[in-house]
C-alpha positions in Angstrom: -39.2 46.6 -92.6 -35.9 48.5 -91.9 -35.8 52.0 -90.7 -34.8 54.0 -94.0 -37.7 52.4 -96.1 -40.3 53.0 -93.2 -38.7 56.6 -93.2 -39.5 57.1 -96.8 -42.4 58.5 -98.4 -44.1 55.3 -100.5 -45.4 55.9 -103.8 -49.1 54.8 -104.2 -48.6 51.7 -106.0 -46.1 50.6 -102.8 -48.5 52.3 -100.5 -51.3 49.4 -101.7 -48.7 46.7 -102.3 -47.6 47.1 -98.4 -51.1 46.6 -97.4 -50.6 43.1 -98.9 -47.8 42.1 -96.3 -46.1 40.5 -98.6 -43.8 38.7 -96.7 -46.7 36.8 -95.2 -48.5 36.2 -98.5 -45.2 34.8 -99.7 -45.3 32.3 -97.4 -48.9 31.4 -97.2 -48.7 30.8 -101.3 -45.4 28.7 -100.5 -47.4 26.3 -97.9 -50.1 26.2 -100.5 -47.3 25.1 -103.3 -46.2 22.9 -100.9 -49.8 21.4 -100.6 -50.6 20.9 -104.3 -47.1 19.3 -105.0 -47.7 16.5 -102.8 -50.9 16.0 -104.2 -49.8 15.2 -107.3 -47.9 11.7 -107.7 -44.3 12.3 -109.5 -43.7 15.0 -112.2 -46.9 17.3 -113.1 -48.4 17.7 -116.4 -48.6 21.1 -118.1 -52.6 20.8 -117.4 -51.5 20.7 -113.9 -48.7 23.1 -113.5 -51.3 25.9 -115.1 -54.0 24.5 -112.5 -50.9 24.8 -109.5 -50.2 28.7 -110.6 -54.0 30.0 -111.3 -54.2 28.5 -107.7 -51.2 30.3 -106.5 -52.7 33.4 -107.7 -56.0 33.4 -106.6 -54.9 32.5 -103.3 -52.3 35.1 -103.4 -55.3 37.7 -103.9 -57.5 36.9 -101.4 -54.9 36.3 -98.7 -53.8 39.8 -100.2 -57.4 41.1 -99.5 -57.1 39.5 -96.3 -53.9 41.3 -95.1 -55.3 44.6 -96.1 -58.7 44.2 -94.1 -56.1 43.4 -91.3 -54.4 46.6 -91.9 -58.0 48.7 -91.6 -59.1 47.2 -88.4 -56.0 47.5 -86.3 -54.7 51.1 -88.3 -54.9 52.2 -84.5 -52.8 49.4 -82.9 -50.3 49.5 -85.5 -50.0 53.4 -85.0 -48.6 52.4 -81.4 -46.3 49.9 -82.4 -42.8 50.4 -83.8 -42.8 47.3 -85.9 -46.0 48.2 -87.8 -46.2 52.4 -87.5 -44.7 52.4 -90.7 -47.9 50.9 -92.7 -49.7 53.5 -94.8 -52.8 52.8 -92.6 -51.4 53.5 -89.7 -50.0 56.8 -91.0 -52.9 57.9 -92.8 -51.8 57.8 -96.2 -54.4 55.8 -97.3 -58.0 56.0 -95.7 -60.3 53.1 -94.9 -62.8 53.7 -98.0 -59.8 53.2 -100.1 -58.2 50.4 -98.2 -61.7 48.6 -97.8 -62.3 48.9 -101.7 -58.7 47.6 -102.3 -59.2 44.1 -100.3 -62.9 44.2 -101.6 -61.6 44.2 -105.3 -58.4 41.6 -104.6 -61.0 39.1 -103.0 -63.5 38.9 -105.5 -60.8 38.8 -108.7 -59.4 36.3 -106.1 -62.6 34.4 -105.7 -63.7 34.4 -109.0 -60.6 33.3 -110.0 -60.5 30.5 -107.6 -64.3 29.2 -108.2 -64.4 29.3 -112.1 -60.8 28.5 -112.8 -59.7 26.2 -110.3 -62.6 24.6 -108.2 -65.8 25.7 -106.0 -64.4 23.6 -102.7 -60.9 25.2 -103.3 -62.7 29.0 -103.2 -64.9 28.4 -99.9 -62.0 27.1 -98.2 -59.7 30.1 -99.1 -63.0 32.1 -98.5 -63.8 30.7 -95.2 -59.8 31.3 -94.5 -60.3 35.0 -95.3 -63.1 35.0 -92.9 -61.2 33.0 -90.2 -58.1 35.5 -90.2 -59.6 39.0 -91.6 -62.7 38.9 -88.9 -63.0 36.1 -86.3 -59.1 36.5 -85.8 -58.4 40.4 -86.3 -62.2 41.4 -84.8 -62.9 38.7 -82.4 -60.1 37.1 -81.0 -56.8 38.9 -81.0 -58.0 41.8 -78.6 -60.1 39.3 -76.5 -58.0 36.4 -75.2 -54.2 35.6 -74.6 -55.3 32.3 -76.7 -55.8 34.7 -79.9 -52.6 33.3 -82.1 -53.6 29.4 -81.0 -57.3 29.9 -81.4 -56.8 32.1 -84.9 -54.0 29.6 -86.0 -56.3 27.7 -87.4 -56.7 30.2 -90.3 -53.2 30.4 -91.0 -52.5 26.4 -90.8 -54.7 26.5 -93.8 -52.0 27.2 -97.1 -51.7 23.1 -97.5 -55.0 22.1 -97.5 -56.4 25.1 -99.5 -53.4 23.8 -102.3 -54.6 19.9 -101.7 -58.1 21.0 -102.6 -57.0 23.0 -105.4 -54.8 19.9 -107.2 -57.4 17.4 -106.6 -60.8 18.7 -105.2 -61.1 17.0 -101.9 -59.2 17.6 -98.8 -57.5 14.3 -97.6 -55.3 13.9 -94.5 -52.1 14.5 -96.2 -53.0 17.9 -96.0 -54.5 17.8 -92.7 -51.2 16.7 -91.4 -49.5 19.8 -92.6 -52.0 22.2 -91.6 -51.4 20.4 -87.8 -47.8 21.1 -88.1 -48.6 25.1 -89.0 -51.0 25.0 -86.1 -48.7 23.9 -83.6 -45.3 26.2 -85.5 -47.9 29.7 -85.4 -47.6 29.8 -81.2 -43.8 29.4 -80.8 -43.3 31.4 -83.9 -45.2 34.6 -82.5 -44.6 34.5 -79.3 -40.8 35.0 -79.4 -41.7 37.9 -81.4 -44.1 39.2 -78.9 -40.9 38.5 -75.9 -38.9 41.1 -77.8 -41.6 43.5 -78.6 -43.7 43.4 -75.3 -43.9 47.0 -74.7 -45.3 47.7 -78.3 -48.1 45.1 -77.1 -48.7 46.4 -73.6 -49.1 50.0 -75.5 -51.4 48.6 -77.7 -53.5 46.9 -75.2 -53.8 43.5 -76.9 -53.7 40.8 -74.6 -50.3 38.8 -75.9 -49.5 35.9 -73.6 -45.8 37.5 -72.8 -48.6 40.8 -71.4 -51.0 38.6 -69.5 -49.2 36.1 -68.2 -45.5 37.3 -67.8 -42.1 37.1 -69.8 -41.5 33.0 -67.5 -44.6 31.2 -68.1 -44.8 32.6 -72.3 -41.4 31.1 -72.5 -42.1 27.5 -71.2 -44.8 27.8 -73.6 -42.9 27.8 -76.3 -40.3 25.2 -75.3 -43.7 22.9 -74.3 -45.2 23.7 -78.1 -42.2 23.1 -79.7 -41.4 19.6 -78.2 -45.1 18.7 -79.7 -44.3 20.2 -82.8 -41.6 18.2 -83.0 -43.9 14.8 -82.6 -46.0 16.8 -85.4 -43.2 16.9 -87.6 -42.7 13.2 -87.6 -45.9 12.7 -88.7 -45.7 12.7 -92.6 -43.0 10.2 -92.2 -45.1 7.6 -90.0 -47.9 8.1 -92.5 -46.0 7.3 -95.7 -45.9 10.6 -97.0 -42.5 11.0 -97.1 -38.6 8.8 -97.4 -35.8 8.8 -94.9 -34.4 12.3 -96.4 -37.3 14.1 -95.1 -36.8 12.9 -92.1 -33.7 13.6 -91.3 -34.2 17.2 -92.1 -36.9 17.3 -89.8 -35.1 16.0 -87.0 -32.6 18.1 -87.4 -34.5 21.4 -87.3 -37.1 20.5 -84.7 -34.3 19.4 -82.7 -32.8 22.7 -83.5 -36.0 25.1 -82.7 -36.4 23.1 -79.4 -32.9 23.6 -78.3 -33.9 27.4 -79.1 -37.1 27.2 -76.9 -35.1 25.3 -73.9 -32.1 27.9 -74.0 -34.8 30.6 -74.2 -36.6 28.6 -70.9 -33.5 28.6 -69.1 -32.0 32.2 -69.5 -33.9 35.0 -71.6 -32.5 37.5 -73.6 -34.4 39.8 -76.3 -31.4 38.8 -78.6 -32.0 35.1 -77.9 -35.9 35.6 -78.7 -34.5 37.2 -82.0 -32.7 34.7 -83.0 -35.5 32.3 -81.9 -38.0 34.0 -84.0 -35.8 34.0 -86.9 -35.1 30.5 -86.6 -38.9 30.0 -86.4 -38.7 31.0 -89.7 -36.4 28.8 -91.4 -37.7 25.7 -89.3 -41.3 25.9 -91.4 -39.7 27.1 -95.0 -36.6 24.3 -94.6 -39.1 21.6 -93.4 -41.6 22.3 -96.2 -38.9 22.9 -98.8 -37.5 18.9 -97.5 -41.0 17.6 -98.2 -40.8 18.9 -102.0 -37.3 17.7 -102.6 -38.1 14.3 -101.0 -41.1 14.3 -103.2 -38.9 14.7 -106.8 -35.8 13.1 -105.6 -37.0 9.7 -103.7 
């Protein structure tokens, strides 16, 4: 968020809509649009569509609820952080009996919405997700172990298959495949965000790799996750999943984020863990975006 909004008083609707982290959410729904598109063979009917964006929805409110349970259990830590001081938790503007009944109320209009509207397997996934990232992650794992954003990846690899399930009620390996490639994108992806911000972390106390194990051994983590990420990436190709045009955009940008991870290997710089964060970015959005255009178009 930049520096004048943080600055700025938020009105209360803005207050709750930042607990959200919208940016996130965006992305999560995106993956799961991603998900239900491939599972349905060429152009959807209008039964479908309004199945896809009830799905969207629901899933939007629960990873919503999600986000602002987040928020209430590291208000502290994000007090000590530049990046996240701005949040209305974290500057007391709204208190945790309020926060709590905000997520409370997004993940059962969420739920509900999921279980009656969409399907039961779609809810307890994207209820078991909630769980995942909200308390095993936030609680259990991110203040424990280095490990926390591999281990609690799993949560956020979900998006794809909770959108399979919605579309057709099962989870098959299509979607398995995608939720692999999140899993192996989440490491790289954070930790060139955590290069850049180490001090916020070592304030904080939470034990990011870059604060345990040193600046040199985080870095040839990510140029050794990205290189598998890349065999990942290949991976809805070999499986039939996708044509030649996918493919080619997925060379292209793994090539591209492991170039990134080698030159940030070989010579660091917080500008060059920037731009390789920022490039994390468009590598996952690009890569899923190929898979629906390859989808319509061949």
């Amino acid at each position: 968020m930049n520096a004048s909004l943080s600055s700025a008083p938020l009105s209360p609707f803005r207050q709750f809509y930042a607990l959200t982290k919208p940016r996130v959410v965006q992305l999560i729904v995106f993956c799961a649009l991603i998900g239900m598109v491939l599972a349905v063979p060429g152009v959807p009917s209008w039964v479908e569509v309004r199945l896809g964006l009830l799905a969207c929805v629901g899933i939007w409110l629960v990873a919503g609820a999600a986000a602002a349970f987040n928020c209430i259990v590291e208000q502290g830590i994000d007090a000590k952080m530049k990046r996240t001081a701005w949040r209305p938790t974290a500057k007391g503007q709204l208190g945790n009996a309020q926060t709590l009944l905000f997520s409370a109320v997004l993940c059962s209009l969420g739920s509900v919405l999921l279980y009656v509207w969409v399907n039961p397997l779609t809810m307890w996934l994207t209820f078991a997700t909630f769980v995942g990232y909200a308390v095993i992650y936030t609680v259990i794992l991110k203040p424990l172990t280095p490990q926390n954003i591999v281990i609690g990846g799993a949560s956020g690899a979900m998006p794809p298959v909770l959108g399979w399930a919605a579309m057709t009620g099962d989870v098959g390996p299509e979607s398995l495949i995608l939720c692999l490639i999140i899993f192996l994108w989440t490491p790289p992806h954070f930790w060139a965000l955590a290069l850049y911000r180490v001090e916020d972390y070592r304030k904080s106390g939470l034990p990011m790799l870059p604060v345990t194990h040193g600046n040199e051994f985080t870095r040839l983590q990510i140029l050794l996750y990205t290189l598998v990420l890349f065999a990942a990436c290949l991976l809805p190709y070999v499986y039939g999943m996708s044509s030649w045009l996918y493919l080619v955009v997925a060379v292209g940008l793994s090539l591209g984020f492991c170039w990134y991870g080698f030159r940030l290997w070989r010579e660091y710089s917080d500008a060059l863990a920037r731009q390789t964060f920022r490039f994390s970015l468009i590598h996952l959005s690009a890569l899923f975006a190929a898979l629906l255009v390859d989808h319509y178009l061949l």
